[in-house]
C-alpha positions as CSV (number, residue, x, y, z in Angstrom):
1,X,-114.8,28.1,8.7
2,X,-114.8,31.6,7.4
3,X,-111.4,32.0,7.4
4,X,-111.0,29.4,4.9
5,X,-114.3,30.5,3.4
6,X,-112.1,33.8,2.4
7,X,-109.0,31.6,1.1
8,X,-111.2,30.3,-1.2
9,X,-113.2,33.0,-2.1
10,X,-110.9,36.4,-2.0
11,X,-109.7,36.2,-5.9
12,X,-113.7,37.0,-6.5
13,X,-115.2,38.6,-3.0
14,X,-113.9,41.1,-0.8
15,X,-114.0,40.4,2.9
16,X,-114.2,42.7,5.5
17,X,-113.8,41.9,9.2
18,X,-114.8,43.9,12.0
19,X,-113.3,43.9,14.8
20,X,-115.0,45.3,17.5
21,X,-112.0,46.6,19.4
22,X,-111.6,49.6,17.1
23,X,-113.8,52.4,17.7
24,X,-114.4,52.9,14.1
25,X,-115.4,49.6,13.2
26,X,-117.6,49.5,16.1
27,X,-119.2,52.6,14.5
28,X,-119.6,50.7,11.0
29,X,-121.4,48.1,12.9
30,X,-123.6,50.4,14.6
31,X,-124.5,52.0,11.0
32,X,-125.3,48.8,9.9
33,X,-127.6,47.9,12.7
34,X,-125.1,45.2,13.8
35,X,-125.5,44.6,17.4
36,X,-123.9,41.2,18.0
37,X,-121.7,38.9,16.6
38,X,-121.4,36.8,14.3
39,X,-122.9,38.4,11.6
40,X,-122.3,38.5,8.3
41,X,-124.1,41.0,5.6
42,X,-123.6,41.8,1.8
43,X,-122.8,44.9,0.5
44,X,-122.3,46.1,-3.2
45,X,-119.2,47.4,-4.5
46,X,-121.2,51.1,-4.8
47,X,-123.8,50.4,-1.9
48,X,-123.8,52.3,1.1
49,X,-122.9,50.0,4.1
50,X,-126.2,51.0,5.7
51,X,-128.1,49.6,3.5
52,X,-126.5,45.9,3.2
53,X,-128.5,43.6,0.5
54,X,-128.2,40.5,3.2
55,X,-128.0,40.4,6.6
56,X,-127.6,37.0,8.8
57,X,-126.7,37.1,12.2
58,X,-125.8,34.0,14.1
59,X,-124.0,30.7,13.5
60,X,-124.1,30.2,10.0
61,X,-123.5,26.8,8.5
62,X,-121.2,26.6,6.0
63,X,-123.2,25.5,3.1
64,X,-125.3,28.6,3.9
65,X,-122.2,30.9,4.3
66,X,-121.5,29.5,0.7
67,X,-124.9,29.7,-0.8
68,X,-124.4,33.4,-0.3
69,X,-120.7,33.9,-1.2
70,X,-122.5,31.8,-4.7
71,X,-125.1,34.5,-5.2
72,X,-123.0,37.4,-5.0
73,X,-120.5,36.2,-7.6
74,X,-123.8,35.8,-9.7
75,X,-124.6,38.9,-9.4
């Protein structure tokens, strides 16, 4: 679902996945308080990671995963 999600979206959103294999992205994570997955969280294009607009952590539906995806292109 989020991969295509990101199809759809990626002319007008970047996506960034972590994986948590990589020590550095674990470390991003950690920074932004992220403990589990999934999450998904927000982030400017000038915003510090740390302090993410929208966090959501869990399964997401996908309406919800688009009602958010909506609101940043709004923005």
């Amino acid at each position: 679902m989020v991969h295509s999600l990101r199809i759809e979206y990626q002319d007008r959103i970047n996506f960034v996945i972590l994986d948590y294999m990589i020590t550095e992205q674990r470390e991003l994570a950690s920074v932004m308080s992220i403990a589990g997955h999934p999450a998904f969280a927000v982030i400017g294009a000038n915003q510090d990671p740390k302090d993410a607009s929208d966090q959501t952590f869990g399964f997401q539906s996908e309406s919800r995963l688009r009602l958010l995806l909506e609101e940043l292109i709004e923005t």
